[in-house]
TIMI-2910 file (N, C-alpha, C, CB; in pm, 1 decimal, decimal comma, always signed):
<rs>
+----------+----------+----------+----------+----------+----------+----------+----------+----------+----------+----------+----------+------+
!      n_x !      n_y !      n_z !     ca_x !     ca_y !     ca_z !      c_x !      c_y !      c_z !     cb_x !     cb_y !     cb_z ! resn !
+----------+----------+----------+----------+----------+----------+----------+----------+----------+----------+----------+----------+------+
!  +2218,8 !   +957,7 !   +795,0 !  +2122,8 !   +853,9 !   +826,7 !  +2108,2 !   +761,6 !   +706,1 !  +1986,2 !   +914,9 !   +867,2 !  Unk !
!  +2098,0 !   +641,3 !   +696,0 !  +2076,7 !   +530,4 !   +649,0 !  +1939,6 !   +540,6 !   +629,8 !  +2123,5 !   +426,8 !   +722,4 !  Unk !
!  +1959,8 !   +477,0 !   +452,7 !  +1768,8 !   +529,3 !   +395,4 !  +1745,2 !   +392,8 !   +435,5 !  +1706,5 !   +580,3 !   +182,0 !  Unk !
!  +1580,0 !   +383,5 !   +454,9 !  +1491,2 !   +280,0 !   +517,1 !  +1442,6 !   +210,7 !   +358,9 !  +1346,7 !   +358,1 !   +631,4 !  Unk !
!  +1464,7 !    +31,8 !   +368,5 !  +1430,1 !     -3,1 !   +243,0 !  +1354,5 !   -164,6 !   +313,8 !  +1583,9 !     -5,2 !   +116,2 !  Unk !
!  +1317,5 !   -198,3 !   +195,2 !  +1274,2 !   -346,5 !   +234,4 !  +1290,2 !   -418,5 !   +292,4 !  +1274,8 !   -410,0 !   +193,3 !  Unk !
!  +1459,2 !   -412,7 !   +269,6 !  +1593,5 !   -520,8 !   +305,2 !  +1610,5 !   -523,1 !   +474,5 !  +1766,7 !   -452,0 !   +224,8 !  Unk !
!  +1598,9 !   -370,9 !   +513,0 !  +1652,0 !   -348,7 !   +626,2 !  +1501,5 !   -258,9 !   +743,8 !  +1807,6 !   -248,9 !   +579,8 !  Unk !
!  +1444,6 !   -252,2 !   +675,6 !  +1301,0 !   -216,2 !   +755,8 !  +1285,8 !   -291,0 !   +877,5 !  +1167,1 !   -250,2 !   +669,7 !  Unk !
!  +1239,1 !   -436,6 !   +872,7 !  +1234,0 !   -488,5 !  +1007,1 !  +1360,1 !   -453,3 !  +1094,6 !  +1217,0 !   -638,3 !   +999,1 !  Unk !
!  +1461,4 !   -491,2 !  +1052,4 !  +1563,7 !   -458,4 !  +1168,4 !  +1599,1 !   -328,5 !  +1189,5 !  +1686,4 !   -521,3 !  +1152,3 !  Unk !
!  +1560,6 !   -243,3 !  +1149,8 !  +1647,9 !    -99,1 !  +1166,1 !  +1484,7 !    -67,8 !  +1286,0 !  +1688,0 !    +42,4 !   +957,4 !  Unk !
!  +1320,8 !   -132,8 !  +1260,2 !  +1288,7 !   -146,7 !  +1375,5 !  +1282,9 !   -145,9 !  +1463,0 !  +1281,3 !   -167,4 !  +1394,4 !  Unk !
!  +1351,7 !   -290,9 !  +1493,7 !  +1404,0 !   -361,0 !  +1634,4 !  +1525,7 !   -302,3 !  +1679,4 !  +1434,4 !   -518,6 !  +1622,5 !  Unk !
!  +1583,5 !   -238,6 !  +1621,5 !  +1683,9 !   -145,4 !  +1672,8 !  +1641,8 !    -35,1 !  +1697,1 !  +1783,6 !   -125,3 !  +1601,5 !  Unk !
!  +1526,3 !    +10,0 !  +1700,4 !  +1476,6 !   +108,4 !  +1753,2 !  +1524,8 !   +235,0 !  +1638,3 !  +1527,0 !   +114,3 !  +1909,7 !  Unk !
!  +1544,3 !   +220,4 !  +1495,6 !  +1605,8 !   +334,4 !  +1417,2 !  +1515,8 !   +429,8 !  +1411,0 !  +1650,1 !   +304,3 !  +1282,0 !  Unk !
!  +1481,1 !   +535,8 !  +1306,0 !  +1402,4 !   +585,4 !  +1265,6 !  +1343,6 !   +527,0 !  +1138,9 !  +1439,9 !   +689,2 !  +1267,4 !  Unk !
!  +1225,0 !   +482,8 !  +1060,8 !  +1175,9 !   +409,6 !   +938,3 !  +1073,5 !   +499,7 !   +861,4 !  +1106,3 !   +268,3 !   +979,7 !  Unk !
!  +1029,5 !   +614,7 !   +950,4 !   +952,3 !   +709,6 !   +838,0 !   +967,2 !   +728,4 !   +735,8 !   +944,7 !   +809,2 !   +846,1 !  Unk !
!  +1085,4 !   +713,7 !   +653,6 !  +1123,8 !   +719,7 !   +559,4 !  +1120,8 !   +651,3 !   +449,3 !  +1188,7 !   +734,0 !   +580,6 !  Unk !
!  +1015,8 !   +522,1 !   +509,9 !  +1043,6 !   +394,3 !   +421,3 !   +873,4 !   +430,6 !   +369,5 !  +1094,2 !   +205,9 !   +519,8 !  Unk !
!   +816,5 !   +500,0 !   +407,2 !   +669,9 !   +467,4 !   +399,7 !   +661,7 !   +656,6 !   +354,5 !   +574,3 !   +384,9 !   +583,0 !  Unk !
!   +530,1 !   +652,1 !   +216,3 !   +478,8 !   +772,6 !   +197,8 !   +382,3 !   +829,3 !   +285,9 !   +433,8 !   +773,6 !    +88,8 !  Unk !
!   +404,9 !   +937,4 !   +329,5 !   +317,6 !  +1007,2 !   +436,3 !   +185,4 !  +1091,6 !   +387,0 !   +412,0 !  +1108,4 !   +512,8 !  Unk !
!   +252,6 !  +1112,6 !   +222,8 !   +140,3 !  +1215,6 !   +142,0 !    +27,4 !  +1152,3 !    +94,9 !   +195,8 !  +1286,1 !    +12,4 !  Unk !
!    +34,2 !  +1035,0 !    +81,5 !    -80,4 !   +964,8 !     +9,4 !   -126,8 !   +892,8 !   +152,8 !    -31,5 !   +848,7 !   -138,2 !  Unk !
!   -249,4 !   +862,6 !   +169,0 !   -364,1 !   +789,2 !   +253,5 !   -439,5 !   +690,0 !   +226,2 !   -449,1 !   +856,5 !   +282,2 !  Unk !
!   -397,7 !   +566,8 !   +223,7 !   -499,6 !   +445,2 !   +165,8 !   -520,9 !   +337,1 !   +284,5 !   -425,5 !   +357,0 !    +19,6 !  Unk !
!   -626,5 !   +377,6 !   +326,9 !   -662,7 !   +210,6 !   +415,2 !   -758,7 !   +112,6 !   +298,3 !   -795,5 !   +242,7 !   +601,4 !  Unk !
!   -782,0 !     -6,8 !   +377,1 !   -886,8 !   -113,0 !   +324,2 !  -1015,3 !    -12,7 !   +311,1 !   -915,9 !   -259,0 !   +442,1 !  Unk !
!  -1057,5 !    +39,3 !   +409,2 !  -1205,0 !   +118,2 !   +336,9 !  -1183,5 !   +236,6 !   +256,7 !  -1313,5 !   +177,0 !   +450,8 !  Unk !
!  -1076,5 !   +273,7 !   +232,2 !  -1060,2 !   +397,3 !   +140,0 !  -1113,6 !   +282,1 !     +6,7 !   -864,3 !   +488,5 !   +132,2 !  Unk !
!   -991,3 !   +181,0 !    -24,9 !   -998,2 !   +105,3 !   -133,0 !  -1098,0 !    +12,6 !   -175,6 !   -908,4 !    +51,2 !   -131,1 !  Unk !
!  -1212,3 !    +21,7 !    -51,1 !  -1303,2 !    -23,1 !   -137,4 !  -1455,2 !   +104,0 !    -97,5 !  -1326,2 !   -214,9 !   -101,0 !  Unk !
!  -1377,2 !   +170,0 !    -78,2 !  -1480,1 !   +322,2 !   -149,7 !  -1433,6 !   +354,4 !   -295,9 !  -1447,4 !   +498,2 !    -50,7 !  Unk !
!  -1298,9 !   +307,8 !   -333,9 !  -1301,9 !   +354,8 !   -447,7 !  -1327,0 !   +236,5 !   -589,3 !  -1172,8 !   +431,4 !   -444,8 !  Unk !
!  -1371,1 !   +118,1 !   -512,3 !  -1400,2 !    -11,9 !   -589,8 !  -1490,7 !    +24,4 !   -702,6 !  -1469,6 !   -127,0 !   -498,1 !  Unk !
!  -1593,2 !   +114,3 !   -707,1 !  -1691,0 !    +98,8 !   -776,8 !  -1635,0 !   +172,6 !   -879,9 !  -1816,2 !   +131,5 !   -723,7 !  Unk !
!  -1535,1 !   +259,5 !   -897,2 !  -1462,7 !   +364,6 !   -952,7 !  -1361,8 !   +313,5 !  -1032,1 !  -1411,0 !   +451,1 !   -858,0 !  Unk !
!  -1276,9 !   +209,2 !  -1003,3 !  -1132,9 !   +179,5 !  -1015,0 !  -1141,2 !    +53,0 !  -1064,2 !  -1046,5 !   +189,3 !   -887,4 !  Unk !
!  -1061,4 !    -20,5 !  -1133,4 !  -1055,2 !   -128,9 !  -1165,1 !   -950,6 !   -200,3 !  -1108,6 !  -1059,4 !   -130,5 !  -1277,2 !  Unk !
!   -981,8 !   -283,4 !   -982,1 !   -856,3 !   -298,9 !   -860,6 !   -855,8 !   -440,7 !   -918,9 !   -891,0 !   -274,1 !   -656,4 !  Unk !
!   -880,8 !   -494,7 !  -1006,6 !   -822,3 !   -627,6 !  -1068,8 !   -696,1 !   -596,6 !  -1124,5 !   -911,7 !   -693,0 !  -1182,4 !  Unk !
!   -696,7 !   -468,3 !  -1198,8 !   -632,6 !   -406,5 !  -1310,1 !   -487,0 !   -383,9 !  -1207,0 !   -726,7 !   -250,7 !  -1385,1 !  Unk !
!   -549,9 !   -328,8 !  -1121,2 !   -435,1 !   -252,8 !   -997,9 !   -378,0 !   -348,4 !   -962,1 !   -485,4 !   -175,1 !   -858,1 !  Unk !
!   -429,2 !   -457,0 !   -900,6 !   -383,8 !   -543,1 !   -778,2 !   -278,7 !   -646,3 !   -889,7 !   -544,5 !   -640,8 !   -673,8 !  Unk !
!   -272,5 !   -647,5 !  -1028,3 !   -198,7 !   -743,5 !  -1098,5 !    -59,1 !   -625,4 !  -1095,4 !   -279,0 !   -803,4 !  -1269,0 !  Unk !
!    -74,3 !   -522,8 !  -1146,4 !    +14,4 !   -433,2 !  -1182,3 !    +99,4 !   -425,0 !  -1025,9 !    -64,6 !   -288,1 !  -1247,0 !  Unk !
!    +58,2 !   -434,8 !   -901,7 !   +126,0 !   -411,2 !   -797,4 !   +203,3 !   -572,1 !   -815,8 !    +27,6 !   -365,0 !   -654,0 !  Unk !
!   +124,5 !   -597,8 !   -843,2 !   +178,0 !   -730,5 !   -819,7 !   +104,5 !   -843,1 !   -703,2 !   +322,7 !   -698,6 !   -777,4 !  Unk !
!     +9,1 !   -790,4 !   -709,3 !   -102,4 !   -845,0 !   -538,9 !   -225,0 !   -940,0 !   -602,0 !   -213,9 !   -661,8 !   -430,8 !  Unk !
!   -194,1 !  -1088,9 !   -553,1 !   -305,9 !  -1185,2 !   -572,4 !   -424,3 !  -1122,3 !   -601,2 !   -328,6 !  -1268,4 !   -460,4 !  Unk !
!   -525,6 !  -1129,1 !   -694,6 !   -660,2 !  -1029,4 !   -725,4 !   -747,4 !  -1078,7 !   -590,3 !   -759,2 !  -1067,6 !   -905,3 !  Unk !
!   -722,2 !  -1228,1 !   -589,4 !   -847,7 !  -1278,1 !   -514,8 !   -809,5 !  -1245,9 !   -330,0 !   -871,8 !  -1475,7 !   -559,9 !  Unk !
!   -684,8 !  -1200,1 !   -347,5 !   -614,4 !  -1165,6 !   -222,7 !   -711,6 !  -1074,3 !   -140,4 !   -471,9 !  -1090,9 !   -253,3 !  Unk !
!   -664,2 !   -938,5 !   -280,8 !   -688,9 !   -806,0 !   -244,6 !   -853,7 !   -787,0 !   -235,3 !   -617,0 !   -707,5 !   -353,7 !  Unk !
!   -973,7 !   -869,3 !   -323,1 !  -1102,9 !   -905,3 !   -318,9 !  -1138,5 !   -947,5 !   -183,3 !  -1129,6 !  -1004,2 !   -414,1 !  Unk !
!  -1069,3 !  -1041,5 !   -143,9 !  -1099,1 !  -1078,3 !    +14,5 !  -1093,8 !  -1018,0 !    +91,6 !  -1046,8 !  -1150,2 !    +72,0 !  Unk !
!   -928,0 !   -908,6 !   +130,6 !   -923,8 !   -823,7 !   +200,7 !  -1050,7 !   -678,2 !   +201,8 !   -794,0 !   -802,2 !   +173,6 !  Unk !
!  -1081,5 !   -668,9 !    +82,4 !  -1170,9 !   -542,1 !    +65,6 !  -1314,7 !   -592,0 !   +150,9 !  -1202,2 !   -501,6 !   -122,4 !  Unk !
!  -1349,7 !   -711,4 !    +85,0 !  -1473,6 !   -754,3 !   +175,2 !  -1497,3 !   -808,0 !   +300,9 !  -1527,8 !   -828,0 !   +125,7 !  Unk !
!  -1378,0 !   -860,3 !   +340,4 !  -1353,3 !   -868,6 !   +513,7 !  -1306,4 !   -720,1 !   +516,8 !  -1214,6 !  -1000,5 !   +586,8 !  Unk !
!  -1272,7 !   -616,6 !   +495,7 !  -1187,4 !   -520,2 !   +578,3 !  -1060,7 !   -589,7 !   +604,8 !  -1255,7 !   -475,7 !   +716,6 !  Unk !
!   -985,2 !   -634,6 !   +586,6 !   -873,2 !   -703,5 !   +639,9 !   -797,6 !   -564,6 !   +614,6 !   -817,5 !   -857,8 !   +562,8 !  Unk !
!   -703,3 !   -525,2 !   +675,9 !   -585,5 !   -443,6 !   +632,2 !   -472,5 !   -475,1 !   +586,3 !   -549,8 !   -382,9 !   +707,6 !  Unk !
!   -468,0 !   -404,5 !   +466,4 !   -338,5 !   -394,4 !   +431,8 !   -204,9 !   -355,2 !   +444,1 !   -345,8 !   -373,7 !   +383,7 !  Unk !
!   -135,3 !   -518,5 !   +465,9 !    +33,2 !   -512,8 !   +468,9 !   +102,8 !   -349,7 !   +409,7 !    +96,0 !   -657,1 !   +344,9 !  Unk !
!   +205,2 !   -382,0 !   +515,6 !   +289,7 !   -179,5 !   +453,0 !   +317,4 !   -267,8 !   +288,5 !   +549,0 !    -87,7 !   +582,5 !  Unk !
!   +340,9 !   -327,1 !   +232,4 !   +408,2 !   -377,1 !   +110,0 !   +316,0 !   -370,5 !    +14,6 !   +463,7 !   -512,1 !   +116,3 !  Unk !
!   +156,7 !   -415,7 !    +33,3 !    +81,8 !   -420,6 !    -40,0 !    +37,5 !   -276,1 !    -45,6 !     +1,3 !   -517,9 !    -14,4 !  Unk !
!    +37,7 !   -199,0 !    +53,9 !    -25,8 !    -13,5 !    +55,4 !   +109,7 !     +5,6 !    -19,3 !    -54,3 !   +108,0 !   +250,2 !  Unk !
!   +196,1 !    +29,6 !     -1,7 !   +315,0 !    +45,4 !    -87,6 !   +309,2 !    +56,9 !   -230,4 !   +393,1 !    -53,6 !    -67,7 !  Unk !
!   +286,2 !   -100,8 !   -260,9 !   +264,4 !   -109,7 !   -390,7 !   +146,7 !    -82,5 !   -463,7 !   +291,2 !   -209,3 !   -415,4 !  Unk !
!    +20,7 !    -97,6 !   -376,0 !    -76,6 !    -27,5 !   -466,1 !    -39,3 !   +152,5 !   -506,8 !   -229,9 !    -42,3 !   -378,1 !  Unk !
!     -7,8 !   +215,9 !   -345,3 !    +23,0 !   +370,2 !   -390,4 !   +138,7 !   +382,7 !   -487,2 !    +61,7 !   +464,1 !   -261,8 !  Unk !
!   +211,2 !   +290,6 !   -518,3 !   +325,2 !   +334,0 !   -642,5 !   +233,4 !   +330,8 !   -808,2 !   +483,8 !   +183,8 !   -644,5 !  Unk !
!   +136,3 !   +214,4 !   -802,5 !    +81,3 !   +197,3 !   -902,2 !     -3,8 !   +313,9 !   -922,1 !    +26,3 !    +81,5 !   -902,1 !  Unk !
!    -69,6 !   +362,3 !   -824,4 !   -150,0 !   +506,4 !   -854,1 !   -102,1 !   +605,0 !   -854,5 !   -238,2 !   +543,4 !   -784,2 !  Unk !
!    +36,9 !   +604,9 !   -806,0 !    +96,4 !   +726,5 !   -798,3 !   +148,3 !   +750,2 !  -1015,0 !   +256,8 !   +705,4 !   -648,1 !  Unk !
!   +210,1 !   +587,7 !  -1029,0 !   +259,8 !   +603,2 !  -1158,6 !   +125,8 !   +638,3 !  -1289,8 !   +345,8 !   +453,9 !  -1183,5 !  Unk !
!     -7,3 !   +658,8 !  -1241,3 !    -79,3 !   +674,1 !  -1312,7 !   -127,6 !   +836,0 !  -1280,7 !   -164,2 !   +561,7 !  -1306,9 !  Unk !
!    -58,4 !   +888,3 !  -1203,4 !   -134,1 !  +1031,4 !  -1146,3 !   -242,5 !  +1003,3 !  -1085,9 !   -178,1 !  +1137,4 !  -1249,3 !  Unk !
!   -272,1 !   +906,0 !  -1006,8 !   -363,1 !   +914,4 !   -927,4 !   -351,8 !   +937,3 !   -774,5 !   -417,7 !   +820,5 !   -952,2 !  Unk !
!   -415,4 !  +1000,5 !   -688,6 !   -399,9 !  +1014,3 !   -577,8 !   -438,7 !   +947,2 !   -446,4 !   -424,0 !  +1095,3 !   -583,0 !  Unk !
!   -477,4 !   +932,4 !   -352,9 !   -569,7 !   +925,9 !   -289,1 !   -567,7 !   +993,1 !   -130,0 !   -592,1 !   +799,5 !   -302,9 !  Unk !
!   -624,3 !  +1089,9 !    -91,4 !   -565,5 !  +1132,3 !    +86,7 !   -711,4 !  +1117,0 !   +139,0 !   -482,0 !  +1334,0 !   +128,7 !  Unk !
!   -727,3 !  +1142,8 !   +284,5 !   -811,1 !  +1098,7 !   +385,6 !   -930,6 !  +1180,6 !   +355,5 !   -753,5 !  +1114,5 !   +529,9 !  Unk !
+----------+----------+----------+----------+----------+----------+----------+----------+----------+----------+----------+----------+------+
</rs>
């Protein structure tokens, strides 16, 4: 099987592939996890290091907006590279 990446995620999709693979199953982060952990965390700090507009990720937390697989992605790599966790 063909590993699931950025490049090829949407289409391996629409082809009906398998993509579990592209996404971590062990870690758990929605929009209200991340801003339960706002008061805790310094998600200015986070959201530059992922690489995610600050005022982006500020908006999304206070609408609830949800977060893109790319942006959960990249925030859980940034916490993961710090030993941090987060599950449900």
């Amino acid at each position: 099987m063909k590993t699931t990446n950025h490049n090829n995620l949407e289409q391996r999709f629409e082809d009906d592939q398998p993509v579990i693979d592209y996404f971590d199953t062990q870690m758990v982060l929605s929009i209200n996890r991340l801003a339960d952990l706002a008061g805790i965390l310094n998600l200015s700090a986070i959201a530059r290091e992922a690489g995610i507009n600050i005022q982006t990720l500020q908006a999304k937390i206070r609408r609830r907006t949800p977060l893109t697989g790319t942006e959960t992605k990249a925030i859980l790599q940034v916490l993961r590279k710090h030993h941090l966790a987060t599950v449900a």
